[in-house]
Every structure is written in structure tokens, then in C-alpha cells.
N, C-alpha and C positions, 0 to 999 in steps of 0.2 A: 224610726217610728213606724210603727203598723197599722192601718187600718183596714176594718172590715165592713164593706157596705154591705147591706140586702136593701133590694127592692123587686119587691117580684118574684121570676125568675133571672134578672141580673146577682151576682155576686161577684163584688170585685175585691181583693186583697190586694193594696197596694205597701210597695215600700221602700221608706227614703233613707238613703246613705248618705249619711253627712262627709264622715271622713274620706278623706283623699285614699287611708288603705281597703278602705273596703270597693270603692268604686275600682281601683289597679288588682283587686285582688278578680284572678282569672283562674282560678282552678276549675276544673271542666268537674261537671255533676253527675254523675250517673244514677238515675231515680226510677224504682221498677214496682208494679202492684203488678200482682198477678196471685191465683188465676184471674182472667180476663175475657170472659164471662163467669163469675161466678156463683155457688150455688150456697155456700157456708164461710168458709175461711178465704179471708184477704191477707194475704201477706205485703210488707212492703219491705223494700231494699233500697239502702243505699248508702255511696260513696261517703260522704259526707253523715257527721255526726249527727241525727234528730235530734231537734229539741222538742217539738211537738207534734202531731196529727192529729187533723178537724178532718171529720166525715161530714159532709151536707149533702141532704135530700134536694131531690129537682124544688120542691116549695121552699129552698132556701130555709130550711131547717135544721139545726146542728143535731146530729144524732150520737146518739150518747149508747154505741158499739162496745159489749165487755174489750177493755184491750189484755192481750194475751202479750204473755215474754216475746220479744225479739221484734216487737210493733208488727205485731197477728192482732185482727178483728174477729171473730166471731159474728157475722150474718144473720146466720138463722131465723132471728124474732125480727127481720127486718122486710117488709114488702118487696115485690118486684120491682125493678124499674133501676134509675140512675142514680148511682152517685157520684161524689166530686167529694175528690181527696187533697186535701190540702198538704202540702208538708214544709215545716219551716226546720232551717238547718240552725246549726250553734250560731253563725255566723251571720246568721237574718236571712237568708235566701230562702224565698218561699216559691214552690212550684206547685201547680194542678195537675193532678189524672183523673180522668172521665172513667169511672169502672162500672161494667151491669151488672145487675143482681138478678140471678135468674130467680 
């Protein structure tokens, strides 16, 4: 089960593993955005299969970033400042990156 809070600027994306193989399951993740600072194009990378990517603004906003082949964002029409990249895997595992938008 996944949930998504906003309040504010809190965002919290929690998530519960019922079964016993997902909680023993221990594959190491390796999860990479970059550039980092940057000024148009985000790319993300990783280990593990994506099932999805949420972009939110510091007001706790889902932005709705063209997505490009290979889980590339496209920036550009987006303001300065912070975002938070969310990424959930096939397998449920969801991690944050903090990236700037110059």
C-alpha cells in the first residue's frame, strides 16, 4: 500500500510490505538524477526497473514535466528553485532526490 501526504511543505510517501518476501528481499538500489544543478534536462537512472516518477515543487505540487524516452524530464517551462523526485520501483520501493532547477 502507498500513501501520499501533502501538507504544506511536508511530503511524505510512505510504504507497507506485507509480505515476508518483500521485507527479506535486500537487493541494493542504485538511483542517480542528474544534472545536479540543473538547467533543462533531468535524467534519472537506475538499478532497478521504474514503475513510475512524480516530480513535486517545494509547495508540494505534482508537476506535470513532458516525460522524454528513457525517464528524461524536460525542465525548461519550469521555475527556479527545488524539486523532489520521487521514484517507485516494480517492486514498491520508493526513494527521494532533492534536484535544483537553475
Amino acid at each position: 500500500m502507498k500513501t501520499l501526504i501533502l501538507a504544506g511543505f511536508i511530503t511524505c510517501i510512505s510504504t507497507h510490505a506485507f509480505s515476508q518476501e518483500a521485507v527479506q528481499d535486500s537487493t541494493p538500489w542504485v538511483l542517480n538524477c542528474y544534472p545536479n544543478p540543473t538547467s533543462d534536462l533531468l535524467i534519472v537512472t537506475s538499478s532497478l526497473e521504474i514503475k513510475d516518477i512524480t516530480l513535486i515543487d517545494i509547495n508540494g505540487q505534482v508537476i506535470k514535466a513532458p516525460k522524454m524516452p528513457n525517464w528524461s524530464f524536460s525542465l525548461h517551462d519550469l521555475p527556479q528553485g527545488w524539486l523532489f523526485v520521487y521514484v517507485e520501483t516494480m517492486d514498491g520501493r520508493i526513494e527521494k532526490r532533492n534536484v535544483y532547477k537553475n
